[in-house]
C-alpha positions as CSV (number, residue, x, y, z in Angstrom):
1,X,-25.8,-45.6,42.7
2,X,-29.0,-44.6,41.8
3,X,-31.1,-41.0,42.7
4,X,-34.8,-41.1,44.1
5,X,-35.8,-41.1,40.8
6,X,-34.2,-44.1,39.7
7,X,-31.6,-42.6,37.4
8,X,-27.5,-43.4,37.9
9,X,-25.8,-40.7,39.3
10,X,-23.4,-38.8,37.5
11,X,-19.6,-39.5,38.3
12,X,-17.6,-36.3,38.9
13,X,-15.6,-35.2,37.0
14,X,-11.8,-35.1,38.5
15,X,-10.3,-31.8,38.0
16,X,-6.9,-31.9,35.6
17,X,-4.2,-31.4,36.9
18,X,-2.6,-26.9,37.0
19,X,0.0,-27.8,34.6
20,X,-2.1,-29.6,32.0
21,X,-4.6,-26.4,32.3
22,X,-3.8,-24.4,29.1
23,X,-3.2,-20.5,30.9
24,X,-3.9,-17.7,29.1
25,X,-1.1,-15.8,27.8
26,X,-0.4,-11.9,28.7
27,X,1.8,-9.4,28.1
28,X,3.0,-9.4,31.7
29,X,3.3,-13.3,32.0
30,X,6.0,-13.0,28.9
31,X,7.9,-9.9,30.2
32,X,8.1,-12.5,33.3
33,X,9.9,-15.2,31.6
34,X,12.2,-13.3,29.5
35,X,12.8,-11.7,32.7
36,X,14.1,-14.8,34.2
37,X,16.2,-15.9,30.9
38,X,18.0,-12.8,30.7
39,X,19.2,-13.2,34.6
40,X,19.7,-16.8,34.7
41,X,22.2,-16.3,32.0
42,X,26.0,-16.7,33.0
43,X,26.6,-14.1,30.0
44,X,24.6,-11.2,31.6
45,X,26.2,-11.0,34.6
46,X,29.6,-11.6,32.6
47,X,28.8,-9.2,30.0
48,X,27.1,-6.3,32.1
49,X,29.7,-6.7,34.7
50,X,32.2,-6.4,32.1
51,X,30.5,-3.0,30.7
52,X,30.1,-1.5,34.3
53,X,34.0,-2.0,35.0
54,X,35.1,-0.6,31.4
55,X,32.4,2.3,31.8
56,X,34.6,3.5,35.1
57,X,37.5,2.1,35.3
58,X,38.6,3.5,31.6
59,X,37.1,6.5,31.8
60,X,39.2,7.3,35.8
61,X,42.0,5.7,33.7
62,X,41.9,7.8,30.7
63,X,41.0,11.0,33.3
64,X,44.3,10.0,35.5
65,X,46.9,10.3,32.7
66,X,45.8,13.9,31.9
67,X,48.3,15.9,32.9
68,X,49.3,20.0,32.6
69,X,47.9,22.4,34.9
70,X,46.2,24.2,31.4
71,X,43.5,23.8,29.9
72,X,43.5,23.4,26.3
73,X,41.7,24.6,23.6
74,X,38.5,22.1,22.8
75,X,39.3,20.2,26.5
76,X,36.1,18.0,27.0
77,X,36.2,16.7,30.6
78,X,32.7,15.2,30.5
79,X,33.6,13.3,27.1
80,X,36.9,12.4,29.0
81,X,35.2,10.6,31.8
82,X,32.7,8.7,29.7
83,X,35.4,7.4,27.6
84,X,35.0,3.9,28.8
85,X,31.1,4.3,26.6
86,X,33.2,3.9,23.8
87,X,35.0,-0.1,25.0
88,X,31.3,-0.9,27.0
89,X,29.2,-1.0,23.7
90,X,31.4,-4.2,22.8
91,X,30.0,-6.0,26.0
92,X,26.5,-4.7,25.6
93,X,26.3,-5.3,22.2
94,X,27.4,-8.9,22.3
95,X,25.2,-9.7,25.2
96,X,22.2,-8.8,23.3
97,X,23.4,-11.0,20.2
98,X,23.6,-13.6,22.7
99,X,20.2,-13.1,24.2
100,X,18.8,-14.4,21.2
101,X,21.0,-16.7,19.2
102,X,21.6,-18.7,22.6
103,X,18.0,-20.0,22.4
104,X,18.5,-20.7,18.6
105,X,21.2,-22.6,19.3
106,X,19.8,-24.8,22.0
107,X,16.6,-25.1,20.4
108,X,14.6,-23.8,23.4
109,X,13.4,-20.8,21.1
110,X,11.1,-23.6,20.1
111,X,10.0,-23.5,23.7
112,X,9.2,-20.4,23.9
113,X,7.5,-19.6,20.8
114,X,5.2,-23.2,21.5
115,X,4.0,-21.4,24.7
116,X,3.5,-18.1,22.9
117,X,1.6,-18.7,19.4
118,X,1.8,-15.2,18.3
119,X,5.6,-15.3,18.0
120,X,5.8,-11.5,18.4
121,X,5.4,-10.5,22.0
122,X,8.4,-12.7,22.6
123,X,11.0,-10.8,20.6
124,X,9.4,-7.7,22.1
125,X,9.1,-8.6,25.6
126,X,12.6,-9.7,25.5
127,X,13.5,-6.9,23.5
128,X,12.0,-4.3,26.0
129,X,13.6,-6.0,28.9
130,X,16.9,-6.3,27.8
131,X,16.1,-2.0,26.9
132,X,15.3,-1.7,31.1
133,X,18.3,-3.8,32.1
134,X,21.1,-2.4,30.7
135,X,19.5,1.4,30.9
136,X,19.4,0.2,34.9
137,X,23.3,-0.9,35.0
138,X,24.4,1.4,32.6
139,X,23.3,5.0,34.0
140,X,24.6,4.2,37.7
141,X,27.7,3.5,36.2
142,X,28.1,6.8,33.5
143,X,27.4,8.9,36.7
144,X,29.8,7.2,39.3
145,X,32.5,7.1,35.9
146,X,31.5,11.3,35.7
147,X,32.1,11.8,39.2
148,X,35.0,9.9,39.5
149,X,37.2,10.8,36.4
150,X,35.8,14.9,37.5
151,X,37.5,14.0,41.2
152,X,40.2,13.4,39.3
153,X,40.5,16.2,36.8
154,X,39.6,18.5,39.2
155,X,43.2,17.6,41.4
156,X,44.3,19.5,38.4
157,X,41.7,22.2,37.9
158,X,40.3,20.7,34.9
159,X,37.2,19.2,36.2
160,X,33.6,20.2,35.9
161,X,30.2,19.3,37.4
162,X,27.0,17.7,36.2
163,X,25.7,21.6,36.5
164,X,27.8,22.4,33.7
165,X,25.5,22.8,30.7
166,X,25.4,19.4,28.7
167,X,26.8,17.9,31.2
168,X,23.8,15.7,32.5
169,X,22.5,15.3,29.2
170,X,26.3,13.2,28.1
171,X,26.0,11.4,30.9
172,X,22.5,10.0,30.3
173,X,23.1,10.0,26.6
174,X,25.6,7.6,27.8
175,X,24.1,5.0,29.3
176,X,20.9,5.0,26.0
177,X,23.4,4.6,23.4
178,X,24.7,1.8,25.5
179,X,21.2,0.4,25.4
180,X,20.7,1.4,21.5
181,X,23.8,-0.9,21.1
182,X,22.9,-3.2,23.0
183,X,18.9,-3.6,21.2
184,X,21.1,-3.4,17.6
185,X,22.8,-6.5,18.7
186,X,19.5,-7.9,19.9
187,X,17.8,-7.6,16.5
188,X,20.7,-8.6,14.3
189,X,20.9,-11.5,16.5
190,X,17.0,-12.4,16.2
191,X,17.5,-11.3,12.1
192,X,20.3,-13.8,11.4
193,X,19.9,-16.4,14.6
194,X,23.8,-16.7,14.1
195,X,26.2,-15.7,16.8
196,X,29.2,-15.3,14.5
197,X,27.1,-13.8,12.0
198,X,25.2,-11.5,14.4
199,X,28.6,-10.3,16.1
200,X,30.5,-9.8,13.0
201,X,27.2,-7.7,11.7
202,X,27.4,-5.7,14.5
203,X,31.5,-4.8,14.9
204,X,30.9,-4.4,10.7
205,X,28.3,-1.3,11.8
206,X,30.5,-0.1,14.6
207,X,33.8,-0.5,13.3
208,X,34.4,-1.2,10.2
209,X,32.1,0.7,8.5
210,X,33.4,3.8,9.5
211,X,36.8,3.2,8.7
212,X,35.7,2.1,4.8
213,X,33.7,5.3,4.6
214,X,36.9,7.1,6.3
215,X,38.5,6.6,2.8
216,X,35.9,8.0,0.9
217,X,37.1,12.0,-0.5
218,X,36.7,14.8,2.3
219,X,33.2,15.9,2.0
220,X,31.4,12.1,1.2
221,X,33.8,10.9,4.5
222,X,32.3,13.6,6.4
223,X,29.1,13.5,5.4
224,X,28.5,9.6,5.2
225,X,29.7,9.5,9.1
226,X,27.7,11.3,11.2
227,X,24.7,9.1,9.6
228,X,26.2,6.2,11.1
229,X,25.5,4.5,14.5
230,X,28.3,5.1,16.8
231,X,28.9,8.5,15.2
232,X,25.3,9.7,15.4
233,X,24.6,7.7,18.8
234,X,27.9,9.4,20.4
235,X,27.4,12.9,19.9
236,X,24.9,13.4,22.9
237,X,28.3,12.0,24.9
238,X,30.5,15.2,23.6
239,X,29.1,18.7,25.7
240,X,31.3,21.1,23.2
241,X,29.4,21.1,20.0
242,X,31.0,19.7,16.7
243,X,29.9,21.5,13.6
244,X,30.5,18.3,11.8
245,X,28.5,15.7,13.5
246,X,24.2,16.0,14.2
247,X,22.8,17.4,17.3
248,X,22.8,15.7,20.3
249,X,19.4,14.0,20.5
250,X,18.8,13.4,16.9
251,X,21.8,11.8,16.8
252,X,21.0,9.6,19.3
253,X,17.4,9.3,17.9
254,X,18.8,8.7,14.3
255,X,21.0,5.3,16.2
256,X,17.9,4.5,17.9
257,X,16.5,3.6,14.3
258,X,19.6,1.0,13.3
259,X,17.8,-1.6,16.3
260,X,14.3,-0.4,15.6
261,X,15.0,-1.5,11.7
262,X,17.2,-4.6,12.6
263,X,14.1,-5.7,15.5
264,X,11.2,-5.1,12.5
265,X,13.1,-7.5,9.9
266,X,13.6,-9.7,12.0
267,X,9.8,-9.4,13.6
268,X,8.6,-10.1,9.9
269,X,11.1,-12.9,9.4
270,X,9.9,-14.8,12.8
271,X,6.3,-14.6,11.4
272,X,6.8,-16.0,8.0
273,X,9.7,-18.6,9.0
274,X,9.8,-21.5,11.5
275,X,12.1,-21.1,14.2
């Protein structure tokens, strides 16, 4: 086909196809996917599930076998009913090692770091999504475990209400050192992209460390602990004050630095080594 002017027409040009268009990657797009991971996994509604039921059902159970119409000396009835914090970090933190060594371990990590060149905004993205999540699940669930283990103190006089000074303070600090767990499992899981080696990383800081520093002389014991992260991160959970451990908030802000370190190692790892 020719023009008036005697020169062939241009074809045109057929337009490719959406998913062989290259889109341009944003902040928002990312949060989407890992987004859509994190609740298409079996584990996190295994795991969080698992952390609701321990955060109230221990605590009402621990509340329930108090008995004595007295009230003793140094009697915490807030810690009492957040008790179950204490079993819920297991689930949380082992989600969040999970999270990350699952897509090691299937390879899809490749996946995702393909569509995402700059590496980064993935471990962050899924980093502050995983934060949201559980901070979601897990405050709901320290304020129906306060209100029911009070309902049940209180059959005995013992109870309290979120009024009470510190009261509402342990019951949020509850549910952010469950998500302060829950990042430290996160990042030691992106650090080592191991699950045993992630997991036994993380009971090693929450367990066993304490109990090695435990045997240390009096004042080092005492000392060393409150520095580390379920010591520090569980003091904004306790409303009578313990001349031993750190204040409430820079406690928790102190446990809030164990994930931030664990998530920038492993940040500068994923930039210098292939997936």
């Amino acid at each position: 086909m020719t023009t008036d002017t005697g020169t062939a027409a241009a074809a045109p040009v057929p337009a490719l196809p959406r998913y062989l268009v290259r889109q341009r990657v944003t902040l928002a797009g990312v949060l989407r996917s890992e987004w859509t991971k994190l609740r298409s996994l079996r584990s996190t509604v295994w795991s969080l599930s698992a952390a609701v039921v321990l955060i109230v059902g221990v605590g009402a159970l621990v509340a329930s076998v108090r008995r004595g119409p007295a009230r003793p000396t140094g009697f915490d009835p807030t810690a009492i009913s957040l008790t179950g914090v204490y079993l819920a970090q297991l689930a949380v933190g082992v989600l969040g090692v999970l999270l990350v060594t699952g897509e090691y371990a299937t390879g899809m990590i490749r996946t995702s770091l393909a569509a995402v060149p700059r590496r980064l905004p993935v471990l962050w993205a899924k980093a502050a999504v995983f934060a949201l999540t559980t901070t979601a699940l897990c405050l709901p669930a320290t304020v129906a475990a306060f209100l029911l283990g009070q309902s049940v103190l209180s059959a005995q006089h013992l109870g309290t209400t979120l009024g009470h000074p510190g009261a509402a303070r342990a019951v949020l600090g509850g549910a952010l050192f469950l998500t302060a767990v829950g990042l430290l499992g996160l990042g030691l899981g992106a650090l080592l992209r191991n699950t045993a080696g992630a997991v036994s990383a993380l009971f090693g800081l929450l367990f066993v460390l304490p109990i090695t520093v435990g045997f240390l002389p009096g004042d080092w014991s005492e000392q060393l602990n409150k520095y580390l992260p379920m010591a520090a991160g569980t003091a904004i959970t306790d409303v009578l004050p313990d001349p031993t451990a750190l204040g409430p908030w820079s406690g928790l802000g102190l446990c809030f630095l164990y994930p931030a370190a664990a998530l920038g190692l492993a940040a500068r790892q994923l930039r210098r080594r292939d997936a």
